[in-house]
MDTraj code that builds the backbone (N, CA, C; nanometers):
import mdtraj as md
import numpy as np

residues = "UNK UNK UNK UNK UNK UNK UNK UNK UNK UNK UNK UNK UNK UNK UNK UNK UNK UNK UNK UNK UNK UNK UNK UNK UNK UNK UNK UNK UNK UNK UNK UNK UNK UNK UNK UNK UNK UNK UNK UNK UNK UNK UNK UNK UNK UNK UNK UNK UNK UNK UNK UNK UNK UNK UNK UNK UNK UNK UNK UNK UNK UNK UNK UNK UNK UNK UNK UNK UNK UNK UNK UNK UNK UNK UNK UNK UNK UNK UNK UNK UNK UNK UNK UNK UNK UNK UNK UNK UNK UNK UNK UNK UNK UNK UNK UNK UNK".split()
xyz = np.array([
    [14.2711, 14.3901, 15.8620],
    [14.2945, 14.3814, 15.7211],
    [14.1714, 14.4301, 15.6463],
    [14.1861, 14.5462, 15.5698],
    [14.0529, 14.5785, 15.4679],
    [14.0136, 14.4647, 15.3751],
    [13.8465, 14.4402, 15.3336],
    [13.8150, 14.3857, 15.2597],
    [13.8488, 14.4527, 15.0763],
    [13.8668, 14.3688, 15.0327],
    [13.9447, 14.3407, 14.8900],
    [13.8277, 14.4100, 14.7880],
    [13.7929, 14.4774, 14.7517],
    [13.7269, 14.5171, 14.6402],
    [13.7008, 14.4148, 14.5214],
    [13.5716, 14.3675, 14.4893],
    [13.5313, 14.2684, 14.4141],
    [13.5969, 14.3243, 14.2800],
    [13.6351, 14.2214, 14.1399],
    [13.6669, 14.2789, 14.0302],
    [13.5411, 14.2925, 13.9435],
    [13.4989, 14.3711, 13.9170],
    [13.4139, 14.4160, 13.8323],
    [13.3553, 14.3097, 13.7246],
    [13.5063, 14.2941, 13.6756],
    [13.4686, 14.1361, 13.5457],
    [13.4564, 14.0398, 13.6103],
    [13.5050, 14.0166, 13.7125],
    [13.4534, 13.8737, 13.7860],
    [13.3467, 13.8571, 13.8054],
    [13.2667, 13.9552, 13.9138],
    [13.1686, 13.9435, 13.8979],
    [13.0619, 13.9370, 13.7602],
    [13.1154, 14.0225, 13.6614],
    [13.0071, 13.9913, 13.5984],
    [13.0454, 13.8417, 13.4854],
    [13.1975, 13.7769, 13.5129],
    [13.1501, 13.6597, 13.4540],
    [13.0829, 13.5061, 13.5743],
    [13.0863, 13.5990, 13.6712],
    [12.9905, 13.4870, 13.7646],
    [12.8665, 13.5165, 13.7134],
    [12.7976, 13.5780, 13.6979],
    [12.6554, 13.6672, 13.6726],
    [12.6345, 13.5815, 13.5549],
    [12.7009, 13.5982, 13.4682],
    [12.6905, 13.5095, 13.3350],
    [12.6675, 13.3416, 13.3283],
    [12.7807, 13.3305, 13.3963],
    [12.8240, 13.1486, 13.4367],
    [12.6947, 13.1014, 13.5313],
    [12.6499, 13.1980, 13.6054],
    [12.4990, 13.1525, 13.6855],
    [12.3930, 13.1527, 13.5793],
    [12.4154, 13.2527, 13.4850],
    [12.2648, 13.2709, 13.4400],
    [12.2690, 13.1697, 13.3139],
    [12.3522, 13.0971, 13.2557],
    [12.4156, 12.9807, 13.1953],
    [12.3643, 12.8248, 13.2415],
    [12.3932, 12.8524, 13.3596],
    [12.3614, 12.7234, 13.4872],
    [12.2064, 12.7068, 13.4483],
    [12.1545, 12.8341, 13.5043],
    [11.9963, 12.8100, 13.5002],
    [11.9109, 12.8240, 13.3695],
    [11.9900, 12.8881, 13.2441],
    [11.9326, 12.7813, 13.1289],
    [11.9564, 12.6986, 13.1088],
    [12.0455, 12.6316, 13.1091],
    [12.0796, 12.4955, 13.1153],
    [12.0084, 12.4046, 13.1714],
    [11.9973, 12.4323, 13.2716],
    [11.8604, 12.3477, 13.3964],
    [11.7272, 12.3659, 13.3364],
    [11.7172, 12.5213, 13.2942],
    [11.5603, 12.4791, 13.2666],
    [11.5371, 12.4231, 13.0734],
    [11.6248, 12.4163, 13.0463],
    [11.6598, 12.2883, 12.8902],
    [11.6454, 12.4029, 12.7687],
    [11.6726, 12.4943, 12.8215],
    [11.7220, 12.5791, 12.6920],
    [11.8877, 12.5908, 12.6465],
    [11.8565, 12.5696, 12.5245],
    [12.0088, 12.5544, 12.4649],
    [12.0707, 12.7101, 12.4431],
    [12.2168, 12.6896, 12.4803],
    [12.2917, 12.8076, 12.4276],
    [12.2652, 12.7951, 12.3252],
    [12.3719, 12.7455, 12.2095],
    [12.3149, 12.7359, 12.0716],
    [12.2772, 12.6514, 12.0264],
    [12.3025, 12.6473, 11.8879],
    [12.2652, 12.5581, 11.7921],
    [12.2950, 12.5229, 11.6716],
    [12.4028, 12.4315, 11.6409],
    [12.4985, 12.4093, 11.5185],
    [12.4211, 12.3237, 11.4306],
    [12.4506, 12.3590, 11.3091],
    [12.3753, 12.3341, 11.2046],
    [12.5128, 12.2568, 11.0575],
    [12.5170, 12.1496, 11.0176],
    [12.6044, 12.0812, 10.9876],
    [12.5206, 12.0706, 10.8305],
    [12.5764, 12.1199, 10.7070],
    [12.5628, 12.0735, 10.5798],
    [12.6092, 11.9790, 10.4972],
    [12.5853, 11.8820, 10.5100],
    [12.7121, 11.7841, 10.4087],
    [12.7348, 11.8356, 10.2890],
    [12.8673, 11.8535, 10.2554],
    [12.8902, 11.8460, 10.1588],
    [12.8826, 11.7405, 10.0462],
    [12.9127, 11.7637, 9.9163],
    [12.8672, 11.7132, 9.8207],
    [12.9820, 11.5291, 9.8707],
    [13.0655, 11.5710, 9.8729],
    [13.2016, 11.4800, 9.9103],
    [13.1613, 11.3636, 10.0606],
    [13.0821, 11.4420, 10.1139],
    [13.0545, 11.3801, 10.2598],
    [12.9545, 11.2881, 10.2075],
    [12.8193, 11.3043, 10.1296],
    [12.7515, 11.2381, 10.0694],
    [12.7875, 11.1539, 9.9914],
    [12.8788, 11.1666, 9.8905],
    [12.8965, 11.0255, 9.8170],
    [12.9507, 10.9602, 9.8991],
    [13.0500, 10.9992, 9.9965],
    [13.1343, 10.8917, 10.0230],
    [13.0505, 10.8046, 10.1336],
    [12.9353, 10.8757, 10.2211],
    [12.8155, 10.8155, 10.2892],
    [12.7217, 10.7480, 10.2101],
    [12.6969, 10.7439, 10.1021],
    [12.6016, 10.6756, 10.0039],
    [12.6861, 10.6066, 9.9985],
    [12.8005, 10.5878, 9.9311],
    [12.8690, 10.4265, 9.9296],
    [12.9463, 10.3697, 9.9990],
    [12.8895, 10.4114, 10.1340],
    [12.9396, 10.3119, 10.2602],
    [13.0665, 10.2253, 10.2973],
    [13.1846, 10.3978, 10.2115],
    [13.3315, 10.3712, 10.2217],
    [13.3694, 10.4153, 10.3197],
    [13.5362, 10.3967, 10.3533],
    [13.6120, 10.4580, 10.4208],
    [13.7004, 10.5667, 10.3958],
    [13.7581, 10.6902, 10.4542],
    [13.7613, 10.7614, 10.3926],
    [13.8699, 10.7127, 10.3162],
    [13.9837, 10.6459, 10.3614],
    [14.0925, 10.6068, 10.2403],
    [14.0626, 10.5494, 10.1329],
    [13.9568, 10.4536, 10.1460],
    [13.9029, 10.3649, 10.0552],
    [13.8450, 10.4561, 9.9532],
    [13.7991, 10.5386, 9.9842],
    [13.6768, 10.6784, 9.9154],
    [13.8064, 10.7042, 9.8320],
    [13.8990, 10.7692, 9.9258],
    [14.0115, 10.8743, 9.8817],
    [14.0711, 10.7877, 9.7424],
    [14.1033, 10.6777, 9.8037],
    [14.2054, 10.5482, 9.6504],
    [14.1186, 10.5720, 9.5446],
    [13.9862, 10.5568, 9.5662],
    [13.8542, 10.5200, 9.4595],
    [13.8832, 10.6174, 9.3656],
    [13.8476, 10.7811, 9.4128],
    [13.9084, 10.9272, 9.3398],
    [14.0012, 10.9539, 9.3366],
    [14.1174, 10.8740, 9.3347],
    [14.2726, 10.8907, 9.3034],
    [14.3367, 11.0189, 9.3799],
    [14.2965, 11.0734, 9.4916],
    [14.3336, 11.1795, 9.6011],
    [14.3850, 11.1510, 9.7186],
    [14.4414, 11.2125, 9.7642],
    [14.5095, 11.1436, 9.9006],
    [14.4113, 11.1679, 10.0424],
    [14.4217, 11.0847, 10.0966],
    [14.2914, 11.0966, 10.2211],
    [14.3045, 11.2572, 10.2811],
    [14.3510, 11.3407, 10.2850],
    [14.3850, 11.4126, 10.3481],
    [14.3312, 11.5211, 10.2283],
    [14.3609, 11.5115, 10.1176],
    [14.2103, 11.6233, 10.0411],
    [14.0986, 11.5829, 10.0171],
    [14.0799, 11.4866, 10.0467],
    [13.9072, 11.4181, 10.0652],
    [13.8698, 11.5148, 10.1768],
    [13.9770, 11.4661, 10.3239],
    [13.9126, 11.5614, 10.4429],
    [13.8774, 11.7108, 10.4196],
    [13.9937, 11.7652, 10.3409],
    [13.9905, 11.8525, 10.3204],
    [13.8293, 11.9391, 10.2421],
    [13.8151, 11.8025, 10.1636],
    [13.6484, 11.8695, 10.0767],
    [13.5587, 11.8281, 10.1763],
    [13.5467, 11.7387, 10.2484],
    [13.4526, 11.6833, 10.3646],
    [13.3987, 11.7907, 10.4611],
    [13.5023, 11.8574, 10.4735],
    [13.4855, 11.9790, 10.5736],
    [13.4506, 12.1194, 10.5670],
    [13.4647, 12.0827, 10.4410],
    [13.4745, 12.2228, 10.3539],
    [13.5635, 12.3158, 10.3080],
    [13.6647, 12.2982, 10.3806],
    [13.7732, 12.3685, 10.3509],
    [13.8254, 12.4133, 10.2261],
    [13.7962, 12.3137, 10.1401],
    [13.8275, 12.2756, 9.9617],
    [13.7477, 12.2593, 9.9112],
    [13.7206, 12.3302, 9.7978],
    [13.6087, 12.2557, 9.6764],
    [13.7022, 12.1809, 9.5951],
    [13.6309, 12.0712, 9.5614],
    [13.6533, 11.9573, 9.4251],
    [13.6542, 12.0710, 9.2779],
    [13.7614, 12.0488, 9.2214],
    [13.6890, 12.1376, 9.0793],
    [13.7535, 12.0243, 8.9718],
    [13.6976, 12.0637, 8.8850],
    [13.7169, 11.9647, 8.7057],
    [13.6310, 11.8310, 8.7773],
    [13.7445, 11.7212, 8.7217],
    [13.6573, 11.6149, 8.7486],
    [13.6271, 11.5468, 8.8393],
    [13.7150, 11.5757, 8.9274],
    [13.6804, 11.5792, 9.1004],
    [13.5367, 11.5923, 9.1328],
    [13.5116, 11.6928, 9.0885],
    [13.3804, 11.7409, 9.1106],
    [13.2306, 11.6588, 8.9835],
    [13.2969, 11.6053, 8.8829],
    [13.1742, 11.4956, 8.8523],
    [13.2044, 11.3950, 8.9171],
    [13.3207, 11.3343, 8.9790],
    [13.2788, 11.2045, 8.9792],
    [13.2381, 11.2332, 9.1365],
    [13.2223, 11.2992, 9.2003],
    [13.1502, 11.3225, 9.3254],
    [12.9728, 11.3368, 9.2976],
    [12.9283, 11.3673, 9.1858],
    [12.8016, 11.3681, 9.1562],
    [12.7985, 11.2275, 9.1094],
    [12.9021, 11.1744, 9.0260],
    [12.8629, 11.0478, 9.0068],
    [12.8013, 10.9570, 9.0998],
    [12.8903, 10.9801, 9.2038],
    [12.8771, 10.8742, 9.3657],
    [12.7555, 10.9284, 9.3979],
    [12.7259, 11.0217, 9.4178],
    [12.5769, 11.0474, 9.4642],
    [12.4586, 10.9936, 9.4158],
    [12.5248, 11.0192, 9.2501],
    [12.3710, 10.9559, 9.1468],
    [12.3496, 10.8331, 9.1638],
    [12.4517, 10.7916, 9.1397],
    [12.5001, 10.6358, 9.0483],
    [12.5849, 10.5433, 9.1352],
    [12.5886, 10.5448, 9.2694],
    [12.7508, 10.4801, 9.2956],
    [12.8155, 10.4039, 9.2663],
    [12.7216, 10.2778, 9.2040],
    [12.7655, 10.1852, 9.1723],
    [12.8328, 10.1819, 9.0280],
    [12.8474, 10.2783, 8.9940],
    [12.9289, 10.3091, 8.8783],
    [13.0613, 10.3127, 8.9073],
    [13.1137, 10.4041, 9.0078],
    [13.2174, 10.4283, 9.0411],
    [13.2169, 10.2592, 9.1521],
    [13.1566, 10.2025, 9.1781],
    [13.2312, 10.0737, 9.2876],
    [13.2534, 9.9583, 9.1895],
    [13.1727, 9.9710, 9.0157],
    [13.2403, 9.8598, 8.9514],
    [13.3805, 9.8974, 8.8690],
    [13.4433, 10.0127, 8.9369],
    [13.5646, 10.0259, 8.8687],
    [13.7228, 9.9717, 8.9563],
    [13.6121, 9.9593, 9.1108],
    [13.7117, 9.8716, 9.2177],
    [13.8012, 9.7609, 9.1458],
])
top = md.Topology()
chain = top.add_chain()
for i, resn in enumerate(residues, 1):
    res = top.add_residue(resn, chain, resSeq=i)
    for name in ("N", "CA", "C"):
        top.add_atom(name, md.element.get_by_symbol(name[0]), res)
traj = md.Trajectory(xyz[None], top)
């Protein structure tokens, strides 16, 4: 039976997957993710809500909170002060609980 001819890409994603291995071992990182909070992620972390609880507070449904959390969405009109509010002031917006 003849030997099988190596695939070209195989080999070179072994070549890769080895040379992966041994940065890894010697503690160099592939990358490196870099996370900004948004304005939305911050208030609602300054006043040490939940996100539904956050979400009821700004009259939005939890699911466009996530939506600004992540970035996906900007807050605009007043969405977007009372998110500076929470940042400045929070306790402005927690004596309206």
């Amino acid at each position: 039976m003849p030997k099988s001819k190596a695939n070209p890409e195989m080999e070179k994603f072994q070549a890769d997957l080895l040379q992966s291995v041994r940065e890894f071992k010697a503690g160099k990182l592939a990358r490196k993710t870099e996370v900004t909070p948004t304005d939305a992620m911050q208030a609602r972390a300054r006043m040490a809500l939940s996100q539904s609880q956050f979400a009821k507070l700004l009259g939005v449904s939890v699911r466009t909170l996530q939506e600004w959390e992540q970035g996906r969405k900007k807050p605009t009109g007043a969405a977007q002060t009372l998110l500076r509010v929470a940042v400045q002031t929070p306790e402005a917006l927690l004596n309206l609980r």
